[in-house]
GUDO-452808 format. One record per residue: y, z, x of N, C-alpha, C in turn. Coordinates in nm, 4 decimals, decimal comma. Example, Ala and Ser with C-alpha at 12.3 -4.5 7.8 and 13.67 -1.06 7.14 Angstrom:
<pts>
PT        n.y        n.z        n.x       ca.y       ca.z       ca.x        c.y        c.z        c.x
PT    -0,5690     0,7800     1,3190    -0,4500     0,7800     1,2300    -0,3300     0,7800     1,3200
PT    -0,2250     0,7080     1,2850    -0,1060     0,7140     1,3670     0,0030     0,7870     1,2900
</pts>
This chain:
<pts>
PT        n.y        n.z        n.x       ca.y       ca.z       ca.x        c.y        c.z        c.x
PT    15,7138     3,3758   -13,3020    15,7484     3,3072   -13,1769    15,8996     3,3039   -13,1592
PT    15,9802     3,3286   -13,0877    16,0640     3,3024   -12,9772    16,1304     3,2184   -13,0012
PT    16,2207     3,1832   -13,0705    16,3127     3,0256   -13,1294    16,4135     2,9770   -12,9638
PT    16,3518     2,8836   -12,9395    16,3861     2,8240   -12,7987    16,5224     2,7529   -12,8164
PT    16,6204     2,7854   -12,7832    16,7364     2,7043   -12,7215    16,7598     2,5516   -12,7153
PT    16,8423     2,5025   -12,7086    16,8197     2,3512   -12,6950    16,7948     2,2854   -12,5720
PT    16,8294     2,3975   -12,4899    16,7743     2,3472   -12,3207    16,6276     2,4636   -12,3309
PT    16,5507     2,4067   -12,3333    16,4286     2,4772   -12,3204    16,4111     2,5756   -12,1849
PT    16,3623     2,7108   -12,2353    16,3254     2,8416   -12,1397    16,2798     2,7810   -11,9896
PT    16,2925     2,7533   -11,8793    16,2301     2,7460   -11,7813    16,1494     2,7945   -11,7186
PT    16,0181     2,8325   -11,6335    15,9206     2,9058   -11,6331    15,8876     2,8380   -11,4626
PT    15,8711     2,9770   -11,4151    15,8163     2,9518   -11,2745    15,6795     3,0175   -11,2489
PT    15,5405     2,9191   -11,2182    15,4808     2,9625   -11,2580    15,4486     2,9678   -11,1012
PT    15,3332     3,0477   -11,0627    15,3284     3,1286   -10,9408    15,1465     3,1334   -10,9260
PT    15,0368     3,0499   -10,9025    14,9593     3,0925   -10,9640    14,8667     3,0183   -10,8067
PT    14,7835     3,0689   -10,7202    14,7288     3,0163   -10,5945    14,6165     2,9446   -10,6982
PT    14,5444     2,9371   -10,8038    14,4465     2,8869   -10,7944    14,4844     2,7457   -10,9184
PT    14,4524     2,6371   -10,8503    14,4802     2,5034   -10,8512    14,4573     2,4496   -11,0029
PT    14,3317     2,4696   -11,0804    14,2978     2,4476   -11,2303    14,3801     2,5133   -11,3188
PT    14,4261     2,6666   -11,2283    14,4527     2,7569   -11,3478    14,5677     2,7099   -11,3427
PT    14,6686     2,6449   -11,2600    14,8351     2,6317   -11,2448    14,8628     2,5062   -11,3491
PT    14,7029     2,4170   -11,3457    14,7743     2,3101   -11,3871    14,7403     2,3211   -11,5607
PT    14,6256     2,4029   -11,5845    14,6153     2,4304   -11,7549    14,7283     2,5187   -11,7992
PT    14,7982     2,6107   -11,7079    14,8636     2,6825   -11,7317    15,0019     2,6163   -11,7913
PT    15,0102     2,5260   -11,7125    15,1326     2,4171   -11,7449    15,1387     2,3261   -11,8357
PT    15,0126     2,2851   -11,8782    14,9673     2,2044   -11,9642    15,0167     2,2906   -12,0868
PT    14,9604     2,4079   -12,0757    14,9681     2,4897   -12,2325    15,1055     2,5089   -12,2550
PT    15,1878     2,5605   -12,1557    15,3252     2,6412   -12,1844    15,4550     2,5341   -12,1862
PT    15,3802     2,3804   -12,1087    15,4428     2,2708   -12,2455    15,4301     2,2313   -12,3272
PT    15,3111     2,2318   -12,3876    15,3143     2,2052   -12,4993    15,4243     2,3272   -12,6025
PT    15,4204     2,4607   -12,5656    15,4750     2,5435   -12,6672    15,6289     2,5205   -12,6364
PT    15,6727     2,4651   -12,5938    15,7833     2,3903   -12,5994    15,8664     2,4452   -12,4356
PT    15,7784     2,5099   -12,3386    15,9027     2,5584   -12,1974    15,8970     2,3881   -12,1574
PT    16,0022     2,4561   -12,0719    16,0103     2,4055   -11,9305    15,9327     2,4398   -11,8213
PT    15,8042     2,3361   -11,7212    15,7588     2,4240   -11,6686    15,7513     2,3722   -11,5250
PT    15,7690     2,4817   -11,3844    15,7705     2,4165   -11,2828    15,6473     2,5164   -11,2447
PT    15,5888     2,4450   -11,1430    15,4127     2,5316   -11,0374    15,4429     2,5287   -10,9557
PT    15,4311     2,6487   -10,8694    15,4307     2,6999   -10,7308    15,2790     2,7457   -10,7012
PT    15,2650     2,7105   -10,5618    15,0739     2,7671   -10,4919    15,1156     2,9277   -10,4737
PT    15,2146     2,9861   -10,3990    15,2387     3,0937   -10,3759    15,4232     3,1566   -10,3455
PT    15,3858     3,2926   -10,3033    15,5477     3,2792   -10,3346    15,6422     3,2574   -10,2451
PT    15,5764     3,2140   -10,1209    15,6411     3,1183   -10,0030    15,6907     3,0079   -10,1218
PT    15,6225     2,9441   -10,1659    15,6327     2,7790   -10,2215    15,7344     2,8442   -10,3276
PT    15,7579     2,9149   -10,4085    15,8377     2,9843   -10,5254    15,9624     3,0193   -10,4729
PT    15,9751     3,0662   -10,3579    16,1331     3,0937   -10,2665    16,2030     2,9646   -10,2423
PT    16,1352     2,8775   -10,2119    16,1342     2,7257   -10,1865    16,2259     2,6814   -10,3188
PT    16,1774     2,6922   -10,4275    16,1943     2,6017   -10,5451    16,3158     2,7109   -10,5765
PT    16,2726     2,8352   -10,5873    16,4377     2,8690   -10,6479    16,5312     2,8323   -10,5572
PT    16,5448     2,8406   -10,4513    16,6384     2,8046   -10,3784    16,7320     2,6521   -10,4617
PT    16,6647     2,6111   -10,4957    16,7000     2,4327   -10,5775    16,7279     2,4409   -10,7089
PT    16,6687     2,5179   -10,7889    16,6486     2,5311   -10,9286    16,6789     2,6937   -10,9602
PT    16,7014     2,7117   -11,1287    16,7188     2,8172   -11,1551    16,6186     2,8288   -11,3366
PT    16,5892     2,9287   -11,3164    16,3908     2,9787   -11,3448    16,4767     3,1032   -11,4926
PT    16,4268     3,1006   -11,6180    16,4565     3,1615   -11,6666    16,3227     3,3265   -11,6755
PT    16,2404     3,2791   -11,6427    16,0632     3,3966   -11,6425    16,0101     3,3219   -11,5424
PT    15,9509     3,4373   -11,4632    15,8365     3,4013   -11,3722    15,7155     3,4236   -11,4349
PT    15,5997     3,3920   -11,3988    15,4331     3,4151   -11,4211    15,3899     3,4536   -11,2836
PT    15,3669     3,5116   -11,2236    15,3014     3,5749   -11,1119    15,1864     3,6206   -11,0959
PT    15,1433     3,5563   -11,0895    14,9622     3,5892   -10,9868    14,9793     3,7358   -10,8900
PT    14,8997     3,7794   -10,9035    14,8612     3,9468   -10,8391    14,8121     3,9024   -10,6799
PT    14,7958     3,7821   -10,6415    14,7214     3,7056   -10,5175    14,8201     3,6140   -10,4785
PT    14,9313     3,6171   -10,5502    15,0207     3,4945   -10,4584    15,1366     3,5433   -10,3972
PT    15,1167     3,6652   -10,3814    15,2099     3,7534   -10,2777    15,3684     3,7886   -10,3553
PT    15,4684     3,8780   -10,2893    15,5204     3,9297   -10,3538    15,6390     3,8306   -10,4088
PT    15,7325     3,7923   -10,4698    15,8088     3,7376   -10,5217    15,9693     3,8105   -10,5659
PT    16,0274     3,7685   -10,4697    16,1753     3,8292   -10,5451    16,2129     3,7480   -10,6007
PT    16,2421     3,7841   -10,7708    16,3447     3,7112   -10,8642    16,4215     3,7784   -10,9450
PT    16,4754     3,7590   -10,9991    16,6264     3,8074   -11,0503    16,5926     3,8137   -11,1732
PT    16,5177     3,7299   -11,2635    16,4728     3,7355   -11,3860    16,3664     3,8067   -11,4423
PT    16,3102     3,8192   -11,5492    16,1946     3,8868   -11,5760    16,0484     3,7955   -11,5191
PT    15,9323     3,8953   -11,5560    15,8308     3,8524   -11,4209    15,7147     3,9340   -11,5212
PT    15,6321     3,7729   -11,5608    15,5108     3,8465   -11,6472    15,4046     3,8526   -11,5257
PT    15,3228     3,9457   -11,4472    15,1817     3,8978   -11,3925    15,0732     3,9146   -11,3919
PT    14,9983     3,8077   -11,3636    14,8377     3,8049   -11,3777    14,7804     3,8763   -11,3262
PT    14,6770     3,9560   -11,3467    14,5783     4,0759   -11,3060    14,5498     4,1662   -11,3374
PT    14,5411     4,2739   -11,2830    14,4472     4,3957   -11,3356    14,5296     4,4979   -11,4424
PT    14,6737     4,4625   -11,3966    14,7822     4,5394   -11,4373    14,8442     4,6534   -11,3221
PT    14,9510     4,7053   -11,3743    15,0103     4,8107   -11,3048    15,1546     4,7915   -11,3837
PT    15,2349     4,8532   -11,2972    15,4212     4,8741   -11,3297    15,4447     4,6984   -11,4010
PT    15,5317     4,7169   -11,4842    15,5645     4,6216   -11,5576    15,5095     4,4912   -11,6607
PT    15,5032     4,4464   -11,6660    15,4694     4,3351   -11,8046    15,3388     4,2559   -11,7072
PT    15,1957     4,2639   -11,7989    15,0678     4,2282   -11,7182    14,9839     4,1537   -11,8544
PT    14,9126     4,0381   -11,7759    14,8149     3,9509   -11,8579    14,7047     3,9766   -11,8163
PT    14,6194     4,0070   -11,8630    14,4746     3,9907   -11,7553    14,4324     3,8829   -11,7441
PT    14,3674     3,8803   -11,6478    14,2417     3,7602   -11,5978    14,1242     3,7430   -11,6022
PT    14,0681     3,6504   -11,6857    14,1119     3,4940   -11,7253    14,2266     3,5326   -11,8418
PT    14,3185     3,3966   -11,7905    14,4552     3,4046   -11,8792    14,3720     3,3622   -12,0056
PT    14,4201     3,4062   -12,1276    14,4563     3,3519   -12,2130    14,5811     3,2745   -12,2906
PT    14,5394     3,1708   -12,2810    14,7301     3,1110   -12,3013    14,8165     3,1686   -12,4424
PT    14,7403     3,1729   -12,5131    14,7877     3,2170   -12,6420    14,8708     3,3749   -12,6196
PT    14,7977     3,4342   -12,5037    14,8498     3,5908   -12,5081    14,9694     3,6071   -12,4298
PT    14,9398     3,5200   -12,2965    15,0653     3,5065   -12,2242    15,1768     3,3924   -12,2919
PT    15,1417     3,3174   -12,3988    15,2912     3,3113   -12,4691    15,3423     3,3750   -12,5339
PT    15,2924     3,4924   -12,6010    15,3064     3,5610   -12,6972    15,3587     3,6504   -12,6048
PT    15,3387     3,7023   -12,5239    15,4182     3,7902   -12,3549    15,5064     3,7375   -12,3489
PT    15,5110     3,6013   -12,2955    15,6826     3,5890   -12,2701    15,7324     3,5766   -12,3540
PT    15,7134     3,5401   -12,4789    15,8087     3,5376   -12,6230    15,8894     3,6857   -12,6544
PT    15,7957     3,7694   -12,6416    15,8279     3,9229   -12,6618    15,9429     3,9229   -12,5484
PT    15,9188     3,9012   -12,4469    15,9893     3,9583   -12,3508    16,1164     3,8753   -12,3385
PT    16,1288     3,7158   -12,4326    16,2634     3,6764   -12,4499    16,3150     3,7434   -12,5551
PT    16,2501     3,7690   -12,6756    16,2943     3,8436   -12,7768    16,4040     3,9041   -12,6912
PT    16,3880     4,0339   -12,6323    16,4215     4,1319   -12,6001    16,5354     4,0932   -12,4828
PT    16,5186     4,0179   -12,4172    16,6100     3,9827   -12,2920    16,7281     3,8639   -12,3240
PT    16,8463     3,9324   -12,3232    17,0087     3,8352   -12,3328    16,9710     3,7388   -12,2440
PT    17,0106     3,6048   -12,3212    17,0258     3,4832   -12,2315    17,1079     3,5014   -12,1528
PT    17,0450     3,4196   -12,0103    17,1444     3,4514   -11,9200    17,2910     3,3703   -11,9260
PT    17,4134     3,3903   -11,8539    17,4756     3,2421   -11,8516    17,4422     3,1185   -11,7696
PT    17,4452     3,0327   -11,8443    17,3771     2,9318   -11,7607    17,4942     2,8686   -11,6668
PT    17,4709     2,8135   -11,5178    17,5461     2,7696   -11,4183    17,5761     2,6263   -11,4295
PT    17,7404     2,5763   -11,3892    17,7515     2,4788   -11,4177    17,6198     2,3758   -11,3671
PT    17,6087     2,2946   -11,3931    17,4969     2,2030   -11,3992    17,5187     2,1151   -11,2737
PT    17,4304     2,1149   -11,1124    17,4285     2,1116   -11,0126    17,4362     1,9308   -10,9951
PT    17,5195     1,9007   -10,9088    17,4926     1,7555   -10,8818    17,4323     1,7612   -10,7139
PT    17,3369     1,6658   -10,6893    17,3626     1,6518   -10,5427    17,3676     1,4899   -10,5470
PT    17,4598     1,4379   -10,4144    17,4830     1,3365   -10,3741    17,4148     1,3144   -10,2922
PT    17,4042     1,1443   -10,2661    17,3403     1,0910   -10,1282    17,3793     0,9255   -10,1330
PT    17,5116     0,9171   -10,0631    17,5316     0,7657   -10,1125    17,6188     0,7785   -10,2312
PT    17,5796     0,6601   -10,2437    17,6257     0,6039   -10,3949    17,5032     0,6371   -10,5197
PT    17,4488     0,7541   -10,4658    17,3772     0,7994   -10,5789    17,3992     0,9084   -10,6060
PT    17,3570     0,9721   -10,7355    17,4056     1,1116   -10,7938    17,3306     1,1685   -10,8552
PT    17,2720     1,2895   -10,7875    17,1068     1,3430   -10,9180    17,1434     1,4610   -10,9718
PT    17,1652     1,4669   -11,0950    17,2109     1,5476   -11,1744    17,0581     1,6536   -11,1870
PT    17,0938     1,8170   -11,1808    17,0200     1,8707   -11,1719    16,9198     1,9302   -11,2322
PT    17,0122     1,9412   -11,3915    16,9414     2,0205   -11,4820    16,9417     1,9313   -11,5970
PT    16,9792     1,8215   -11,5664    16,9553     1,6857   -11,6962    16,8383     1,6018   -11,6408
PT    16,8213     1,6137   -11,5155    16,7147     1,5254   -11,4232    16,7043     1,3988   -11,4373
PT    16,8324     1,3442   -11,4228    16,8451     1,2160   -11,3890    16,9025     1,1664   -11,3206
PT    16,9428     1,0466   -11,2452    16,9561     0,9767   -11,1194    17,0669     0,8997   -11,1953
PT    17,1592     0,8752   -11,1088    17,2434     0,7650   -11,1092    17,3288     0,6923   -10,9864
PT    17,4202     0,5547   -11,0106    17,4359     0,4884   -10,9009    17,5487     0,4491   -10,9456
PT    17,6646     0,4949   -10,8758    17,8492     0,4464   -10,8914    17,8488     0,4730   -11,0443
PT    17,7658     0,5733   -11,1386    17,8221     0,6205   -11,2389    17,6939     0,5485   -11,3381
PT    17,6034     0,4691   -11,2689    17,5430     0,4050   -11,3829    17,3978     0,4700   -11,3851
PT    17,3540     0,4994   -11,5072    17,2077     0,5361   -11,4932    17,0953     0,4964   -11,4305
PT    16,9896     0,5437   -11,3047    16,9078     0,4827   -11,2488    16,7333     0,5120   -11,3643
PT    16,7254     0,3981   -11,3886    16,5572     0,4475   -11,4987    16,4477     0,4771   -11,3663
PT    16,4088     0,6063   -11,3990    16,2529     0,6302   -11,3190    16,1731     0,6384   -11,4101
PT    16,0128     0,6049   -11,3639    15,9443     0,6131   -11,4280    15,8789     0,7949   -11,4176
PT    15,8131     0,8195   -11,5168    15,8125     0,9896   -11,4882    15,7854     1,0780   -11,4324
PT    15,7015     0,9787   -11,3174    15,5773     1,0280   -11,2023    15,7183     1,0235   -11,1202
PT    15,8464     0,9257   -11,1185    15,9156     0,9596   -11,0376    16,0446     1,0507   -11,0239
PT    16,0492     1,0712   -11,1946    16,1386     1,1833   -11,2112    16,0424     1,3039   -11,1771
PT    15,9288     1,3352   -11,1516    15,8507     1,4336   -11,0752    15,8616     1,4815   -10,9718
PT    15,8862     1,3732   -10,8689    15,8915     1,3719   -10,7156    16,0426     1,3920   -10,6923
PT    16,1409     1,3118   -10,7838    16,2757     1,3501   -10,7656    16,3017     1,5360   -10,7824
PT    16,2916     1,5843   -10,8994    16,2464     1,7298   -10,9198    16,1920     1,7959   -10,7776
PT    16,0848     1,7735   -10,7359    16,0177     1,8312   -10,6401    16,1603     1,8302   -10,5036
PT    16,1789     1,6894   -10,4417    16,2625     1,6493   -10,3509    16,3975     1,7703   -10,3741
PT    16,4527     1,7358   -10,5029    16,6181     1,7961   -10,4462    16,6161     1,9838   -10,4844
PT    16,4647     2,0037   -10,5260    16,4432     2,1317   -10,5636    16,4880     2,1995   -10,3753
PT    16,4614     2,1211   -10,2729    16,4956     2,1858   -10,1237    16,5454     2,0969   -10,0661
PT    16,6675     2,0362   -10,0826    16,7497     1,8837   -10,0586    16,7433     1,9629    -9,8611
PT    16,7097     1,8495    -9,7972    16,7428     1,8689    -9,6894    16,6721     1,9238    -9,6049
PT    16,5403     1,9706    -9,6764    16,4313     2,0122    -9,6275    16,3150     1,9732    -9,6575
PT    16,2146     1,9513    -9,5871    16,1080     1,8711    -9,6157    15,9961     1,8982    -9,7143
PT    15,9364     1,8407    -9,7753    15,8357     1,8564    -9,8911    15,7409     1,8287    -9,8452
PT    15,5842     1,8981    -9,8391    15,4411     1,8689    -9,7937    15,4274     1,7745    -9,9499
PT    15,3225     1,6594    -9,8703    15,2747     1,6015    -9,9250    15,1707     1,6483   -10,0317
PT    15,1552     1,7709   -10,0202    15,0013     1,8479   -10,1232    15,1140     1,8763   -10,2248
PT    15,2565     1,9623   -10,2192    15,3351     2,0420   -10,2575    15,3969     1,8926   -10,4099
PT    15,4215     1,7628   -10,3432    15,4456     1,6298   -10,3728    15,3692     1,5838   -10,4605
PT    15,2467     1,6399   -10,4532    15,0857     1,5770   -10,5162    15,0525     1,6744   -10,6354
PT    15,1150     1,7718   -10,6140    15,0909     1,9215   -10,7309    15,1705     1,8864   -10,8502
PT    15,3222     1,8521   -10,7985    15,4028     1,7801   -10,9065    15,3842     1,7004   -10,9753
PT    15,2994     1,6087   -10,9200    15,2382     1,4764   -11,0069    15,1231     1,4501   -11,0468
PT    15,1187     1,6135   -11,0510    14,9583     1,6737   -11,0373    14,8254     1,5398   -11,0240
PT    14,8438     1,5493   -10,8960    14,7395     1,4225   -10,8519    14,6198     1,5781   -10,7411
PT    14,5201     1,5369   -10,8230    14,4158     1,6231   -10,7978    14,3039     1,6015   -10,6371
PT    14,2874     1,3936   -10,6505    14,1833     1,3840   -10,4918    14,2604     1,4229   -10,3903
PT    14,1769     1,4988   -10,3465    14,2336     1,4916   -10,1571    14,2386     1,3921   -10,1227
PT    14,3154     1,4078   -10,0122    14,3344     1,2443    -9,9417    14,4183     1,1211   -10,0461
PT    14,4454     1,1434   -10,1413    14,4469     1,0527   -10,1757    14,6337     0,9636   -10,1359
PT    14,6323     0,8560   -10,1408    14,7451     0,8411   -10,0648    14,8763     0,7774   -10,2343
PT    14,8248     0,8167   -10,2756    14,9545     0,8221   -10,4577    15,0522     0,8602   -10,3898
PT    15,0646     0,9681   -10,3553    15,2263     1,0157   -10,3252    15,2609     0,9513   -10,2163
PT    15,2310     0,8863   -10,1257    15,2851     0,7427   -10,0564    15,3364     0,6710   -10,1410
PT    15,2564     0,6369   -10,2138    15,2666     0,5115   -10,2975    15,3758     0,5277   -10,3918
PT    15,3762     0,6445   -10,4768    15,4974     0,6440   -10,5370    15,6389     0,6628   -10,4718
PT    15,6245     0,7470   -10,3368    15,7789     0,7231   -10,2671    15,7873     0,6209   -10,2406
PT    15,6774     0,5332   -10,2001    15,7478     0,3775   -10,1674    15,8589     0,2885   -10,2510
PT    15,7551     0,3506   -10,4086    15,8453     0,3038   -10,5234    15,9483     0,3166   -10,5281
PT    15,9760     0,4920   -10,5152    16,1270     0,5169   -10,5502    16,2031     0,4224   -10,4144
PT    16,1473     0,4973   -10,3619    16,2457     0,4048   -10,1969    16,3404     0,3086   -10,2592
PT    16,2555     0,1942   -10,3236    16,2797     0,1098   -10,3796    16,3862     0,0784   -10,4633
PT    16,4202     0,2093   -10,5067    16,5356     0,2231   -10,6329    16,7017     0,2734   -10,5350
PT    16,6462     0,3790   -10,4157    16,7525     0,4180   -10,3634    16,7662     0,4058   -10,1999
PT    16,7145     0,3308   -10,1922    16,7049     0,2614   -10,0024    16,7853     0,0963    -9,9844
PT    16,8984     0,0850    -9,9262    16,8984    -0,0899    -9,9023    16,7960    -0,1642    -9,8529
PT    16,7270    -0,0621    -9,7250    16,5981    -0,1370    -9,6959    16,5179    -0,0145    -9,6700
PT    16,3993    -0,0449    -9,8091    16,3295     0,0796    -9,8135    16,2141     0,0909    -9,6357
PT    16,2298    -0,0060    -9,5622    16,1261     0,0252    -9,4443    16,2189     0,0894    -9,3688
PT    16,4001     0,1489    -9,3681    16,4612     0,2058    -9,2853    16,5023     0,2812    -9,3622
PT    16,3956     0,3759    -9,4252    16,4885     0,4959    -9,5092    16,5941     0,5588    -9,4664
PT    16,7020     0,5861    -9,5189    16,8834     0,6849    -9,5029    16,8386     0,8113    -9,5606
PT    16,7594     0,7668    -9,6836    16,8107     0,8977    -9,7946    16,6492     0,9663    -9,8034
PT    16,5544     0,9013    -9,8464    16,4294     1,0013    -9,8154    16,3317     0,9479    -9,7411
PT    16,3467     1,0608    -9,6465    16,2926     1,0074    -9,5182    16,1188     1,0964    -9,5337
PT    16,0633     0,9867    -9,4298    15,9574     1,0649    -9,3993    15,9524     1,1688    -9,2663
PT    15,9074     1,3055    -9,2874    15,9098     1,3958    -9,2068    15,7342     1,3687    -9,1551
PT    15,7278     1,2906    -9,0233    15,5622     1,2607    -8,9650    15,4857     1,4214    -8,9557
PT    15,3692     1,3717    -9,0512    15,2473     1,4663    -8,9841    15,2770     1,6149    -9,1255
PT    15,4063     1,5998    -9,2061    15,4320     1,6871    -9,3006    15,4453     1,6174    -9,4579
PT    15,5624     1,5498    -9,4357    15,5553     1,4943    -9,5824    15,6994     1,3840    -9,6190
PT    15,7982     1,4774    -9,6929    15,8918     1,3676    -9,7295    16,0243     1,4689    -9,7275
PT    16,1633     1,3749    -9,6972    16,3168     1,4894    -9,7082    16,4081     1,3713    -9,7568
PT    16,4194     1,4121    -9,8527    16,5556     1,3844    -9,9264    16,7006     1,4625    -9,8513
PT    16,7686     1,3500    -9,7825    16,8865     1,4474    -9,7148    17,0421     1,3723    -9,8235
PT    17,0836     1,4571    -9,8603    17,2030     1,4771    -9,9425    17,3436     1,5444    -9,8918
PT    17,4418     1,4913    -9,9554    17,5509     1,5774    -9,8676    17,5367     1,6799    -9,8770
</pts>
């Protein structure tokens, strides 16, 4: 195996079907990544735009994906590095391990702040702070924070919100419930949101300088 760094490998995983994204994630933290889920690669353009992805996982069904990094994908096979389907997790870690073996770390970019207020969300440490002092979230809300400044300024679907915190019922109204929370931490008055607003009939926007 692959001796991981002290900032753990990041992994963009790319996968339309809903069980497989979230076992998929389940497994490839435990082996120690970093792991973010995308439905398709609309939703994957989205997140890099915010974040920076050391391997993709790509689904053969979630359309095409430009990334800059290496790119293991799921299916039948063809040109470049292929898992078949049904994944096996054991094989596709053992795939991307090989394929870090082999691939120079990249340099990593200074480490992104965005502002909003008197708050400060550090990007690649993923934590929140206020005039310099640490804000504690609980982890469901360092989830939604992740999700939010991954497209600062642009709005987040509530399903997209619900994947992160991998909350599975339809309908179910959790991801209300937990922005209310945060609100709570970074709103003077969370019923007149400034900083994450609700976008009606879509979802939620974190607007930042």
């Amino acid at each position: 195996m692959a001796a991981l760094p002290e900032t753990p490998v990041h992994l963009l995983i790319v996968v339309p079907h809903e069980e497989t994204r979230k076992l998929l994630r389940t497994w490839l933290g435990r082996q120690g990544f970093l792991v973010t889920n995308a439905r398709d690669a609309d939703h994957a353009a989205r997140l890099k735009a915010g974040l920076d992805f050391d391997l993709a996982v790509l689904d053969e069904d979630a359309g095409p994906l430009e990334f800059d990094g290496p790119i293991v994908y799921l299916g039948e096979g063809g040109h470049g590095e292929w898992v078949a389907k049904p994944v096996d997790g054991a094989v596709l870690t053992q795939r991307i391990n090989a394929i870090l073996d082999r691939t120079p770390p990249p340099d990593k970019p200074t480490p992104k702040v965005l502002k909003f207020g008197p708050f400060a969300y550090h990007v690649a440490e993923g934590h929140l702070s206020c005039e310099g002092e640490r804000v504690k979230l609980t982890a469901t809300e360092a989830k939604l924070m992740r999700a939010l400044t991954a497209t600062p300024n642009h709005p987040v679907t509530r399903a997209e919100l619900g994947d992160e915190m991998g909350e599975t019922e339809p309908g179910s109204r959790a991801v209300d419930v937990q922005i209310t929370r945060l609100r709570r931490k970074i709103e003077a008055d969370p019923k007149m949101a400034k900083y994450l607003q609700t976008v009606r009939g879509t979802g939620y926007v974190l607007m930042v300088e």
